[in-house]
gemmi code that builds the backbone of each chain (N, CA, C; Angstrom):
import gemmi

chains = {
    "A": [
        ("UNK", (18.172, 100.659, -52.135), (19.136, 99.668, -51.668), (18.689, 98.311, -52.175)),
        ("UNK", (19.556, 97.581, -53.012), (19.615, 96.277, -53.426), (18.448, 95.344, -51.956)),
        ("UNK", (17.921, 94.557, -52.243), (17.417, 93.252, -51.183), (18.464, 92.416, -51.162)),
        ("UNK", (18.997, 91.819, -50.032), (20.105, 91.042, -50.163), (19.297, 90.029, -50.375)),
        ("UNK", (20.712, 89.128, -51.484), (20.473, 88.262, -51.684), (20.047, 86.577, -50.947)),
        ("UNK", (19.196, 85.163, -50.704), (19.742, 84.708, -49.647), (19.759, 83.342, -50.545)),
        ("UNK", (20.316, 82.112, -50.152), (21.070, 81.348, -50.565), (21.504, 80.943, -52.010)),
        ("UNK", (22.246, 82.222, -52.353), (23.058, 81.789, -52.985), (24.283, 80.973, -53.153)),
        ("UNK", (25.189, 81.559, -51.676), (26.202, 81.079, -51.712), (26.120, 80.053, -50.083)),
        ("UNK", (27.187, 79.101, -50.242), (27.466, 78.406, -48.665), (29.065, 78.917, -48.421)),
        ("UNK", (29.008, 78.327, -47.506), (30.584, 78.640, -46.581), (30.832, 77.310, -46.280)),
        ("UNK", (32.093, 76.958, -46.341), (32.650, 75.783, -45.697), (34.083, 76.079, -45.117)),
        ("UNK", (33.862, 74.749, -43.781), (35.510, 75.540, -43.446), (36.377, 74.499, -43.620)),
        ("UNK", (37.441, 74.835, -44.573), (38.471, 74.334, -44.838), (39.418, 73.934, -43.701)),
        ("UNK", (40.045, 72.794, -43.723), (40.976, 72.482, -43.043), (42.786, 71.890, -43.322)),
        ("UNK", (43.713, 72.153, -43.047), (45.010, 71.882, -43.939), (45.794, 71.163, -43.206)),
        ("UNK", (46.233, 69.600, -42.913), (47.073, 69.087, -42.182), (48.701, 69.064, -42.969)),
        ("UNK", (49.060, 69.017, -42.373), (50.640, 68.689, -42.733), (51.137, 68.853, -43.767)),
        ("UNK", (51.954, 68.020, -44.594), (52.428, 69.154, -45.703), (51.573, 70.151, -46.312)),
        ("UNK", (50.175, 69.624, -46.433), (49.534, 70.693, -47.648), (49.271, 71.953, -46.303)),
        ("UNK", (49.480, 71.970, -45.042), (49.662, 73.407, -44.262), (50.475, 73.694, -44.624)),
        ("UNK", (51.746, 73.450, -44.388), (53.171, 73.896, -44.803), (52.838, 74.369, -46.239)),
        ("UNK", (51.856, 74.157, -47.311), (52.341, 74.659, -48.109), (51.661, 76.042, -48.426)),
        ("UNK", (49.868, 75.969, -48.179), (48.964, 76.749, -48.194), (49.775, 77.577, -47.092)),
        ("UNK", (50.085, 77.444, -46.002), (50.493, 78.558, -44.591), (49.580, 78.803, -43.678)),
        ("UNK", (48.640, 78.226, -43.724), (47.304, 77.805, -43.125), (46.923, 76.791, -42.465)),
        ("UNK", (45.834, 76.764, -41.556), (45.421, 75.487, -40.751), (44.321, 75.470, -41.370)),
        ("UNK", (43.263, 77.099, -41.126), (42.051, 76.709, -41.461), (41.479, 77.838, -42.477)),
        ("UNK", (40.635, 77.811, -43.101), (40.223, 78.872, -43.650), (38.951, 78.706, -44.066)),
        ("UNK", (38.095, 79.898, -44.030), (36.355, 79.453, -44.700), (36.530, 79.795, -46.083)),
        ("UNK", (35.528, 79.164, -47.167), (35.734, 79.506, -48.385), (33.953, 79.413, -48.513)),
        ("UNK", (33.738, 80.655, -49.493), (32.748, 80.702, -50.077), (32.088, 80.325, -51.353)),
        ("UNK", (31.624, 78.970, -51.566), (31.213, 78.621, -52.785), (29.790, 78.483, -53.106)),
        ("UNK", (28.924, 78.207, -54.675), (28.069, 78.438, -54.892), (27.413, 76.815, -54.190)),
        ("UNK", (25.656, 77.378, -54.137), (25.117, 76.136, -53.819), (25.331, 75.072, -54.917)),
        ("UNK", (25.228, 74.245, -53.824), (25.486, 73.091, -54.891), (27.131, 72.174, -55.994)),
        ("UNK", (27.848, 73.072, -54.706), (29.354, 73.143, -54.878), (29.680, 71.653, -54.391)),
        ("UNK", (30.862, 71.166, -54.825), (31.039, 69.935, -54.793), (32.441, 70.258, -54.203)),
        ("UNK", (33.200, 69.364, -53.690), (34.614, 68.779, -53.344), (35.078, 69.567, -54.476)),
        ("UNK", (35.382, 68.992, -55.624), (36.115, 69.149, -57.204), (36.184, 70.755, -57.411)),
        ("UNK", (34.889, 71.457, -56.904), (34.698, 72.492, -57.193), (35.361, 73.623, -55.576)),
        ("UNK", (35.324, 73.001, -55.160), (36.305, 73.861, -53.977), (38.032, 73.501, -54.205)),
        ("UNK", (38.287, 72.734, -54.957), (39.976, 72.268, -55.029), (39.903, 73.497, -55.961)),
        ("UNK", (39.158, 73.499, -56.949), (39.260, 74.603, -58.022), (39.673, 76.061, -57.810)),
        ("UNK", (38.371, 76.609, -56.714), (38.371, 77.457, -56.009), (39.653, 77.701, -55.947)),
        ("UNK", (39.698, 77.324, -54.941), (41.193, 77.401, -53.986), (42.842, 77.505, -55.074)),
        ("UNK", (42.419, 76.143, -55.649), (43.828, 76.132, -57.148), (43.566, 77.470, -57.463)),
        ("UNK", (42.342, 77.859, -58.254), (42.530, 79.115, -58.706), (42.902, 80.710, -58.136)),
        ("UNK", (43.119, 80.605, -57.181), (43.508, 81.534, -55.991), (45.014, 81.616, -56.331)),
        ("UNK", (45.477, 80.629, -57.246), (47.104, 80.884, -57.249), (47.881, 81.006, -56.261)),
        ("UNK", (48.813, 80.913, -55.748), (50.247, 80.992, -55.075), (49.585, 81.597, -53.573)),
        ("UNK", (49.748, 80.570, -52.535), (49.936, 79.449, -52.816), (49.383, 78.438, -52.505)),
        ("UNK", (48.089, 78.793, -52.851), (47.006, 77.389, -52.987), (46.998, 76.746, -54.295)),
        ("UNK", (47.972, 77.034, -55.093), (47.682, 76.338, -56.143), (49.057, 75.470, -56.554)),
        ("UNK", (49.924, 75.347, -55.042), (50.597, 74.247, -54.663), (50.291, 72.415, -54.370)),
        ("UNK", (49.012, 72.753, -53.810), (48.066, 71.646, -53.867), (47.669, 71.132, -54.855)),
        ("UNK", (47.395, 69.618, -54.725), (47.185, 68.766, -56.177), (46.175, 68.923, -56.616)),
        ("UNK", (46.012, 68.310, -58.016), (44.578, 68.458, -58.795), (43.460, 67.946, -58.011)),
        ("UNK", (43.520, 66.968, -57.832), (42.904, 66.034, -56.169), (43.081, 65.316, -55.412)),
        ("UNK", (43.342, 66.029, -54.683), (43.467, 65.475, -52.927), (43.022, 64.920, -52.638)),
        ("UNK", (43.335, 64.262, -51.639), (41.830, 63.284, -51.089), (41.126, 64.351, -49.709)),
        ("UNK", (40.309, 64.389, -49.600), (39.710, 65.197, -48.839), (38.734, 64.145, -47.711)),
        ("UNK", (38.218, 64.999, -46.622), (37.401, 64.118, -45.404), (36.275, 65.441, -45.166)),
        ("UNK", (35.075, 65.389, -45.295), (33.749, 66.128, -45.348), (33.009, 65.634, -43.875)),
        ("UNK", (33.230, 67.001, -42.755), (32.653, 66.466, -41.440), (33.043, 64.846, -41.181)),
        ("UNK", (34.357, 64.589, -41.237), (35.341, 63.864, -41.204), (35.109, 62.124, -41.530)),
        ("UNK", (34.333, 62.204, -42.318), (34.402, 61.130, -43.572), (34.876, 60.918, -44.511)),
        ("UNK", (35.988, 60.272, -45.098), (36.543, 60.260, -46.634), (35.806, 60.396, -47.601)),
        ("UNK", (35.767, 61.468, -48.968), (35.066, 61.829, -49.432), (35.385, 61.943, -50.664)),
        ("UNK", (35.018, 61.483, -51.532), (34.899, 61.973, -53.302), (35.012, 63.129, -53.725)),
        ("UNK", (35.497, 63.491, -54.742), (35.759, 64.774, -55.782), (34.250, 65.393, -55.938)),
        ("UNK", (33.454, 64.067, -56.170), (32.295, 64.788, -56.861), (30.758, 64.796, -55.308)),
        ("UNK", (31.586, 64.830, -54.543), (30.604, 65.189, -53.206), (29.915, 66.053, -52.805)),
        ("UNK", (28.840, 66.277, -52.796), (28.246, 67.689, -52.817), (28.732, 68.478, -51.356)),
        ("UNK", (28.563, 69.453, -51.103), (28.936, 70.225, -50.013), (27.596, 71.207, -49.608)),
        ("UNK", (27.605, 70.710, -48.014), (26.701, 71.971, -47.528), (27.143, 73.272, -46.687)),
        ("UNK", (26.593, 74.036, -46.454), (27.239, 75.360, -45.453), (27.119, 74.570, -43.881)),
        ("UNK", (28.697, 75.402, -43.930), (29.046, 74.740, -42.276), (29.589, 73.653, -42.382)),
        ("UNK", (29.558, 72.827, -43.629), (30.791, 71.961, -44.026), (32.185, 71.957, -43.606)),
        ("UNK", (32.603, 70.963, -42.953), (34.272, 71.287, -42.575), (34.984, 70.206, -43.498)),
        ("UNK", (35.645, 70.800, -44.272), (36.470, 69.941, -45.175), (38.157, 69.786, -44.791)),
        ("UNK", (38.378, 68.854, -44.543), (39.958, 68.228, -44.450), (40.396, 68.079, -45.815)),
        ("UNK", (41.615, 68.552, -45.831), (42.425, 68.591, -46.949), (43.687, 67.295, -46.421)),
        ("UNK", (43.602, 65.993, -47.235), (44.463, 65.190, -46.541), (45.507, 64.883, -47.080)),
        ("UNK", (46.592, 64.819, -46.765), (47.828, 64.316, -47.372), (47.981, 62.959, -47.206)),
        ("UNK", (48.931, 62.529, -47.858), (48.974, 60.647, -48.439), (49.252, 60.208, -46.997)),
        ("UNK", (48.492, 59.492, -45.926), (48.519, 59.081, -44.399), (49.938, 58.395, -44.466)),
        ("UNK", (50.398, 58.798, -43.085), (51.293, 57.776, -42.868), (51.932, 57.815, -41.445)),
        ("UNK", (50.567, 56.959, -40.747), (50.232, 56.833, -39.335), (50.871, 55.419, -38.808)),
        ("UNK", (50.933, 55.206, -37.658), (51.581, 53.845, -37.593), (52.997, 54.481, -37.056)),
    ],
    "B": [
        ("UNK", (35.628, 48.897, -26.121), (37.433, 48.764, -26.300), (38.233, 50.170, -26.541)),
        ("UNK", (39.104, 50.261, -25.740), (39.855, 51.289, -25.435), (40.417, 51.882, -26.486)),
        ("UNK", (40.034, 52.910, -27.132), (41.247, 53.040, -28.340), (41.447, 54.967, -28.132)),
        ("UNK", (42.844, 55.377, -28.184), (42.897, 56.656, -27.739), (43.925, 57.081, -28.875)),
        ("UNK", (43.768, 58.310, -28.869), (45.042, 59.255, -29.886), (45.101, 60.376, -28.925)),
        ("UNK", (46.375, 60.116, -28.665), (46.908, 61.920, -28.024), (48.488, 61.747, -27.734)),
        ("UNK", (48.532, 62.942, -27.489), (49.915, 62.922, -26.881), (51.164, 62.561, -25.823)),
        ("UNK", (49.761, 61.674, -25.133), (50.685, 61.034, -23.692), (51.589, 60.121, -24.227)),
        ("UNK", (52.628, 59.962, -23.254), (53.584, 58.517, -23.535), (52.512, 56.982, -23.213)),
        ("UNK", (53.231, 56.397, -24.086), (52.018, 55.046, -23.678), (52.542, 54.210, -22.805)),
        ("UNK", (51.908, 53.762, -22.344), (52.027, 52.572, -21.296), (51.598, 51.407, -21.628)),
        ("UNK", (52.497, 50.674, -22.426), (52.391, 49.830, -23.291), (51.914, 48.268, -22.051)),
        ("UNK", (52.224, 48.179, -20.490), (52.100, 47.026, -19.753), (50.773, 47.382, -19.560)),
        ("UNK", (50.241, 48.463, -19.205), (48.898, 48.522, -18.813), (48.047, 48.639, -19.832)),
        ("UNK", (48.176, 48.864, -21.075), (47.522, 48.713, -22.424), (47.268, 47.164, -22.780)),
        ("UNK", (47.923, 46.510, -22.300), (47.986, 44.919, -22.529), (47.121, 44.722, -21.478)),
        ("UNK", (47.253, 44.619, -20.014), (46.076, 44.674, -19.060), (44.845, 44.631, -18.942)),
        ("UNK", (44.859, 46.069, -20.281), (42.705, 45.764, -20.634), (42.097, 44.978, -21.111)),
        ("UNK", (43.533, 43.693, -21.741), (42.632, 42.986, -22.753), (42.868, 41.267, -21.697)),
        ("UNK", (42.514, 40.355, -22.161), (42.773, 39.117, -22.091), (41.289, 38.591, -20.860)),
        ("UNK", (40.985, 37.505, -20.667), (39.765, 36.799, -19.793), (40.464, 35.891, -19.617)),
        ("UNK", (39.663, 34.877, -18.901), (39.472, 33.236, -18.186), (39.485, 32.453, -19.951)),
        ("UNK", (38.890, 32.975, -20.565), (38.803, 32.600, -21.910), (39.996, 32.474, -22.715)),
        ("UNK", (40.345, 33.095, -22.416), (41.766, 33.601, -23.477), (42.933, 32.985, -23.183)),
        ("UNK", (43.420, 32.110, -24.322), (44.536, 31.606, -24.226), (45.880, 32.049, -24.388)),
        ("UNK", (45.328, 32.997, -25.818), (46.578, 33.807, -26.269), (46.844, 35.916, -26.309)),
        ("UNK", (47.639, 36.599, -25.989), (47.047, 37.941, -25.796), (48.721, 38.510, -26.340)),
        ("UNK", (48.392, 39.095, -27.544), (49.826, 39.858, -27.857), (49.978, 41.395, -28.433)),
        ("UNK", (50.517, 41.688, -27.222), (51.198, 43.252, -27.393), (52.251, 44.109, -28.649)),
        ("UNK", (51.347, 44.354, -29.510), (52.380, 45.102, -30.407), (52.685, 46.329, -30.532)),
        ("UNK", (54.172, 46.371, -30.708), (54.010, 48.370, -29.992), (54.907, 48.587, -31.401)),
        ("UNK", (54.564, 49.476, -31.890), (55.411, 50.450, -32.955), (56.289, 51.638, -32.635)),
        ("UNK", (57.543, 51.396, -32.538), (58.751, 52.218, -32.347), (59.229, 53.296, -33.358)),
        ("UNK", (59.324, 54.313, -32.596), (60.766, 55.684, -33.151), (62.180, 54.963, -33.487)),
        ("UNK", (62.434, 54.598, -35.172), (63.894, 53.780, -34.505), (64.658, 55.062, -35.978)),
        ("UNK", (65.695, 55.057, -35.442), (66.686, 55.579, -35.943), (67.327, 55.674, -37.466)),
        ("UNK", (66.553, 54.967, -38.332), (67.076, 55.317, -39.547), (65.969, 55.150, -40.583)),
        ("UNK", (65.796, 55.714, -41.344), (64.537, 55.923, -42.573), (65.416, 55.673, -44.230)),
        ("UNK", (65.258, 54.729, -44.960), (66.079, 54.683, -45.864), (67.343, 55.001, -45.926)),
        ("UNK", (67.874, 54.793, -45.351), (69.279, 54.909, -45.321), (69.531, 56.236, -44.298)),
        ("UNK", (68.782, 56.922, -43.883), (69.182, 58.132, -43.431), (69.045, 58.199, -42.185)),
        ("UNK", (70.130, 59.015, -41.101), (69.761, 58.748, -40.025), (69.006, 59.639, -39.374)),
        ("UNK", (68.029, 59.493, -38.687), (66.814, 60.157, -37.847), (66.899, 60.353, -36.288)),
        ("UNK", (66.797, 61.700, -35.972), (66.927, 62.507, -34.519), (65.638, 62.040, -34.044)),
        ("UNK", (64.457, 62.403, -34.715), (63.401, 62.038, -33.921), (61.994, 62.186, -35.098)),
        ("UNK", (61.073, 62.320, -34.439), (59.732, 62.226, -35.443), (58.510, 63.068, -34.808)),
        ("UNK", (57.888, 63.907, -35.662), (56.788, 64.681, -35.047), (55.602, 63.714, -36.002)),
        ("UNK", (54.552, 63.603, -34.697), (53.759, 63.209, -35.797), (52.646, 63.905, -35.693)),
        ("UNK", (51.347, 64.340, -36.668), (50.794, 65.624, -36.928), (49.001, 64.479, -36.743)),
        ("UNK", (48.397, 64.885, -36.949), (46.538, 63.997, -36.603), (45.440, 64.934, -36.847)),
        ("UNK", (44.727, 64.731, -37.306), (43.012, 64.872, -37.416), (42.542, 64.303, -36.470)),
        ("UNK", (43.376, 64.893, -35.274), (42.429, 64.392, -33.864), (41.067, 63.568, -33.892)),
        ("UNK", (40.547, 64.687, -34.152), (38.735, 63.768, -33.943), (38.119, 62.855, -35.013)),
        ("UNK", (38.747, 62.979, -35.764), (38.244, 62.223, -36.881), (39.251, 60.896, -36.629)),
        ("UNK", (40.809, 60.752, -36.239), (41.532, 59.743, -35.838), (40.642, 58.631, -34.870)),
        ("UNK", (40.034, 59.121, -33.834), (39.649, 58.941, -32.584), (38.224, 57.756, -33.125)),
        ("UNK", (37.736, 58.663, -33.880), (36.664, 57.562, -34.752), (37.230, 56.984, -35.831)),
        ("UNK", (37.807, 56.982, -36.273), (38.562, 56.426, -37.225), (39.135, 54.849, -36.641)),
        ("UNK", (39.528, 55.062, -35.407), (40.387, 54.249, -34.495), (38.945, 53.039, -34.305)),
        ("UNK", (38.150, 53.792, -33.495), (37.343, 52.993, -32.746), (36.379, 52.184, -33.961)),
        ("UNK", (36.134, 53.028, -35.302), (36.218, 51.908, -36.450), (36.893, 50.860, -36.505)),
        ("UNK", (37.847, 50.864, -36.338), (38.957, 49.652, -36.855), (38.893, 48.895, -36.199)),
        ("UNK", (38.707, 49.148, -34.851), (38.875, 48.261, -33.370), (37.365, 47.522, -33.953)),
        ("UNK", (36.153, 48.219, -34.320), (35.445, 47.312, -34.106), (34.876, 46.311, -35.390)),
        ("UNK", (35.753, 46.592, -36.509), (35.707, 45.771, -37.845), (36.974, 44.824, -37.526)),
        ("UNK", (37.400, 45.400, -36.301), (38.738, 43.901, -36.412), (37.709, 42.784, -34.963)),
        ("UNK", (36.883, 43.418, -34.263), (36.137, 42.422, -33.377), (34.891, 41.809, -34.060)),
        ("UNK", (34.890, 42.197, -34.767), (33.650, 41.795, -35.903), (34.238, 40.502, -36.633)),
        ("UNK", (35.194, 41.077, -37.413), (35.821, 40.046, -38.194), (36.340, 39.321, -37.710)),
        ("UNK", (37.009, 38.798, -36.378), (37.906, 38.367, -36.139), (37.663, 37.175, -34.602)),
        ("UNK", (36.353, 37.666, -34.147), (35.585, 36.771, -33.062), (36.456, 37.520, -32.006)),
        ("UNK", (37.211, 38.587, -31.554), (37.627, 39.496, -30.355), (36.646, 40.321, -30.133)),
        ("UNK", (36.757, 40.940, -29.137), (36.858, 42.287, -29.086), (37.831, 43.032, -27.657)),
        ("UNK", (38.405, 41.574, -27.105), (39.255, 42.362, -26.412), (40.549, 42.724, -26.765)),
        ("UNK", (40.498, 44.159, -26.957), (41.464, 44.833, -27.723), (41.402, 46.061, -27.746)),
        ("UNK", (42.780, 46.779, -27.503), (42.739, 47.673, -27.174), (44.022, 48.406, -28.088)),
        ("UNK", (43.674, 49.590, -28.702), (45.119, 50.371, -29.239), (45.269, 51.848, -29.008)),
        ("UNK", (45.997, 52.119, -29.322), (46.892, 53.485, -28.704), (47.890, 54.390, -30.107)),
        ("UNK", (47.686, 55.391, -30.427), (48.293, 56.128, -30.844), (48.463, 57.451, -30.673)),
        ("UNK", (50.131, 57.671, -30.834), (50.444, 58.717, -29.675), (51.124, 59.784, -30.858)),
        ("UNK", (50.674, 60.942, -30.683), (51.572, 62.255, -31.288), (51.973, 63.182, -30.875)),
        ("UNK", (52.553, 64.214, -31.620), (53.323, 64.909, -31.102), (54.957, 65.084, -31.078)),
        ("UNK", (55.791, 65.538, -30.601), (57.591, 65.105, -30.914), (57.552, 64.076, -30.276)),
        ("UNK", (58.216, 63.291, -30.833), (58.323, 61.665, -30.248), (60.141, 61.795, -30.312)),
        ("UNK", (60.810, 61.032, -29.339), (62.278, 60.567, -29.338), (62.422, 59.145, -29.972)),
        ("UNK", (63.868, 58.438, -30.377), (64.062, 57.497, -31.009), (63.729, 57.023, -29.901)),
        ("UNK", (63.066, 55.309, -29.867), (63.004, 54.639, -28.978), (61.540, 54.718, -28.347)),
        ("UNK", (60.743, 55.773, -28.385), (59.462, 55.963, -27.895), (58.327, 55.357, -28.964)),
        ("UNK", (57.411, 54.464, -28.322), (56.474, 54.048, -29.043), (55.337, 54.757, -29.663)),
        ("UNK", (55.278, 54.625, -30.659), (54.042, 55.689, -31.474), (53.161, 54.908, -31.462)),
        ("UNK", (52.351, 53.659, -31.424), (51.473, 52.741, -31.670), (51.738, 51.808, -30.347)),
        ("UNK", (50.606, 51.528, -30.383), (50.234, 49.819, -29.305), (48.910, 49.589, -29.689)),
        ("UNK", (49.090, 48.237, -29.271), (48.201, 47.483, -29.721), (47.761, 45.901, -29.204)),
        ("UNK", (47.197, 45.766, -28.489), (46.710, 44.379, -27.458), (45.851, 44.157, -27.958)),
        ("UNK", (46.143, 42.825, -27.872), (44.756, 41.842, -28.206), (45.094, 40.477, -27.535)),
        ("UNK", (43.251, 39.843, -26.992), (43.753, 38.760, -26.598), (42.426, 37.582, -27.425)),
        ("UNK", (42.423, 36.680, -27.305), (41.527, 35.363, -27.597), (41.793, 34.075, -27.172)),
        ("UNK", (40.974, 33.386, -27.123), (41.110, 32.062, -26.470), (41.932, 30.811, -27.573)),
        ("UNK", (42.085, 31.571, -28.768), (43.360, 30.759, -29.499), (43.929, 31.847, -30.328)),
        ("UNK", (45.576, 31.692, -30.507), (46.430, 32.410, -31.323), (46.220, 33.184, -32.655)),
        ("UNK", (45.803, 32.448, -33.482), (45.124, 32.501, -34.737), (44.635, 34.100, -34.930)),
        ("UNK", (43.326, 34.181, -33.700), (42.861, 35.474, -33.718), (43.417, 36.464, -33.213)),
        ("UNK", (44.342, 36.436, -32.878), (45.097, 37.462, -32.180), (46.156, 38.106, -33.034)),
        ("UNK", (46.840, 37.294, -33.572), (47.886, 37.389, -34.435), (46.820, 38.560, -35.709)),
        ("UNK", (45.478, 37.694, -36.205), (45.282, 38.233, -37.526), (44.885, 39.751, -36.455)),
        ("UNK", (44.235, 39.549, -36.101), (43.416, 41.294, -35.072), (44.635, 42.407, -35.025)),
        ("UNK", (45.658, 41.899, -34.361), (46.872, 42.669, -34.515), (47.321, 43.036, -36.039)),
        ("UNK", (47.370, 42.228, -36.777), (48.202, 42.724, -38.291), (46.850, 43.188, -38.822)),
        ("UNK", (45.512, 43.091, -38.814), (44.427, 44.252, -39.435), (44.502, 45.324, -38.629)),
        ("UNK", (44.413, 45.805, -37.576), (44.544, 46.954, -37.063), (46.235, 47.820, -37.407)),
        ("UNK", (46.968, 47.529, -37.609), (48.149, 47.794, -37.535), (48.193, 48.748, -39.412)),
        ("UNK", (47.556, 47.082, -40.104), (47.761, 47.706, -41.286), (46.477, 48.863, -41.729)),
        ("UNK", (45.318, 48.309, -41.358), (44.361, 49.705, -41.602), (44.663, 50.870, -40.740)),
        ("UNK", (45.917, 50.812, -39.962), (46.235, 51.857, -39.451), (47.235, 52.874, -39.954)),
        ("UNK", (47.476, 52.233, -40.930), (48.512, 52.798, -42.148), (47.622, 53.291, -43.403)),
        ("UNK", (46.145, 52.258, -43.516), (46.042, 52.648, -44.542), (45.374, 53.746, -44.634)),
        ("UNK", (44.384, 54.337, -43.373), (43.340, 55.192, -43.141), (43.417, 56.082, -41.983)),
        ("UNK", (43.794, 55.991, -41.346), (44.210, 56.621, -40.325), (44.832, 58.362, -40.539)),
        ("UNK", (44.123, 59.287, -40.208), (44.533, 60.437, -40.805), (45.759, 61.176, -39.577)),
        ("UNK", (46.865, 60.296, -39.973), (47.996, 60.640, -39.254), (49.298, 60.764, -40.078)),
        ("UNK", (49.915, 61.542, -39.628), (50.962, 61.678, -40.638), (52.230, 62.289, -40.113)),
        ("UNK", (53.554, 61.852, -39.788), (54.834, 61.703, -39.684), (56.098, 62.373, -40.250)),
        ("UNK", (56.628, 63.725, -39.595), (57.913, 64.521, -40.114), (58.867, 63.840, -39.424)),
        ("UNK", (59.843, 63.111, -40.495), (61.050, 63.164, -39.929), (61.970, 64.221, -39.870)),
        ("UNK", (62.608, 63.724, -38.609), (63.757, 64.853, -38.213), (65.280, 64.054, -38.364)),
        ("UNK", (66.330, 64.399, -39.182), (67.225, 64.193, -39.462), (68.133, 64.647, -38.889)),
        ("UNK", (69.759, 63.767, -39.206), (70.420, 64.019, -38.251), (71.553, 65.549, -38.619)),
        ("UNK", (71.471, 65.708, -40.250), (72.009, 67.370, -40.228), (71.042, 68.112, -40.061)),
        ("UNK", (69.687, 68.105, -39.405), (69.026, 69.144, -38.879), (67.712, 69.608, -40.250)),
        ("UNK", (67.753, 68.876, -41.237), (66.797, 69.370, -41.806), (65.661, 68.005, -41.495)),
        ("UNK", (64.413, 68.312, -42.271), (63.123, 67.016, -42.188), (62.188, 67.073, -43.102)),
        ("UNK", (61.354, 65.936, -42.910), (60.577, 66.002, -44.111), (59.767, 65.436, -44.225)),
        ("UNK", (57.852, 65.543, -44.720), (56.936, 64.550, -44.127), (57.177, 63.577, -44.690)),
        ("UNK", (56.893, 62.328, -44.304), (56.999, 60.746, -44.845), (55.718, 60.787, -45.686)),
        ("UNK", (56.506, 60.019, -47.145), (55.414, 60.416, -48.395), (54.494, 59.235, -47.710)),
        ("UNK", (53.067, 58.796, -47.801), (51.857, 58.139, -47.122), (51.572, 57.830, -48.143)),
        ("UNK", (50.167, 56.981, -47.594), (49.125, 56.448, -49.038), (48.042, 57.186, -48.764)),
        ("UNK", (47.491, 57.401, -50.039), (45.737, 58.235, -50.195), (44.991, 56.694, -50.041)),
        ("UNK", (44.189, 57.336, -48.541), (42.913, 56.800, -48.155), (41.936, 55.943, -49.209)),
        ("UNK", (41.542, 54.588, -48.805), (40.043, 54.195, -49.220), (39.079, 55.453, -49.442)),
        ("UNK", (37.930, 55.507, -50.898), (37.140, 56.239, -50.827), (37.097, 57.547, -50.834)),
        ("UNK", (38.759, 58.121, -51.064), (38.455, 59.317, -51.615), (38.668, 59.430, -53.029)),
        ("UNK", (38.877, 58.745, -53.601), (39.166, 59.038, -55.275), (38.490, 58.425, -56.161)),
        ("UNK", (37.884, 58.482, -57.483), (37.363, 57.867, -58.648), (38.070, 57.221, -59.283)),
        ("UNK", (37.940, 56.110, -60.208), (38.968, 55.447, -60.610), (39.886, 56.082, -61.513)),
        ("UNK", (39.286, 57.148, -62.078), (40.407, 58.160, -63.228), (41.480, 58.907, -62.320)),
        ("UNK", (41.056, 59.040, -60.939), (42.275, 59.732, -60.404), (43.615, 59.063, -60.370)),
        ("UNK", (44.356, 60.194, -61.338), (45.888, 59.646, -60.948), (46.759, 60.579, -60.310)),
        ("UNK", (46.096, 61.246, -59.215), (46.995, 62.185, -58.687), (46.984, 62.385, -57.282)),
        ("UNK", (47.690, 62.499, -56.168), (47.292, 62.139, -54.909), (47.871, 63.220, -54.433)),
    ],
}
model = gemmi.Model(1)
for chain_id, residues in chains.items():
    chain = gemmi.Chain(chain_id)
    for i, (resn, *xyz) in enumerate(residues, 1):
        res = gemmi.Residue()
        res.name, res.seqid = resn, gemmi.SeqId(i, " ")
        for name, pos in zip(("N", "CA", "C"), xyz):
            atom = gemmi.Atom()
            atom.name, atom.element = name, gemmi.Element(name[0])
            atom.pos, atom.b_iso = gemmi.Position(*pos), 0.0
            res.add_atom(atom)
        chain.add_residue(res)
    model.add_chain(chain)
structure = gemmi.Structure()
structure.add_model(model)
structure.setup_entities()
């Protein structure tokens, strides 16, 4: 029997407000990416999943354990990432 | 300083209440309304959708870069979600100081960084029954300057 492997990969949990729920069909979802995975590299992920996560834009603006956050942000496991649509609070 | 996001109706007289002293000369209540038409179109009502917890700090940021900047801190705001009716206030916002000046600016920075950052966001409901989210602006600090896509 193989030794499992151990950190290779992290988990983060995705989050989907408003239109981009409506479009994904989702609120929340975990996604599994490699260490050392960035923002840029989870939009990818996900885009590449096709239909219909790949309704969502090239980049979003995203919020990382709910801070506004860069494309090129690194990500750790247990990460909760917000997927944000263009605000319009008020 | 009081700053809340949820779904209750606001109580826009007692939101004004928390703020003002012996000090304070001037104290003004701004409330943001459900009103009835969006570009030309007419509107039944408005759901509005939140990043609860991240709003909540988000909020109490603002409140305290507008008492920072502004020589207040009595001030207090309110944003409310959920189905809202025409006529029901989605926003409030009190502030008081011992001259006008600061009150006026405290109110229009909170109001507008409340548009600009604030992870809240607004379906209108129309009056033949269909709706649609209100297009927003992308946040301070999430993008590089090559991004042209939101």
């Amino acid at each position: 029997m193989a030794t499992p492997q151990r950190n290779v990969s992290i988990s983060v949990n995705t989050i989907f407000f408003a239109l981009y729920r409506d479009l994904v069909g989702t609120s929340t979802l975990e996604v599994e990416l490699h260490q050392g995975a960035t923002v840029a590299d989870l939009v990818e992920e996900l885009r590449g999943r096709g239909a219909p996560f790949d309704s969502l834009p090239t980049e979003p603006a995203t919020a990382v354990n709910q801070t506004y956050a860069m494309p090129d942000q690194r990500l750790g496991s247990g990460d909760e990432v917000a997927f944000i649509p263009p605000v319009a609070g008020g | 300083m009081h700053c809340h996001v949820g779904p209750e109706e606001i109580d826009s007289a007692a939101l004004l209440s928390r703020v003002g002293s012996d000090e304070d000369g001037a104290a003004i209540l701004f409330t943001g309304v459900v009103r009835n038409h969006a570009d030309g179109r007419p509107v039944s009502g408005m759901r509005y959708d939140s990043y609860v917890e991240m709003s909540q700090r988000e909020l109490r940021s603002i409140a305290a870069e507008a008492a920072e900047r502004l020589g207040t801190d009595r001030l207090a705001v309110e944003h409310r979600i959920g189905e809202l009716q025409i006529g029901d206030i989605s926003v409030a916002i009190a502030v008081s100081s011992p001259h006008r000046a600061e009150s006026f600016d405290a109110t229009r920075y909170v109001i507008e960084e409340i548009k600009k950052r604030l992870p809240v966001w607004k379906k209108e409901h129309y009056e033949d029954g269909t709706n649609a989210w209100v297009s927003g602006t992308r946040p301070p600090g999430t993008s590089t300057p090559s991004t042209t896509s939101s």
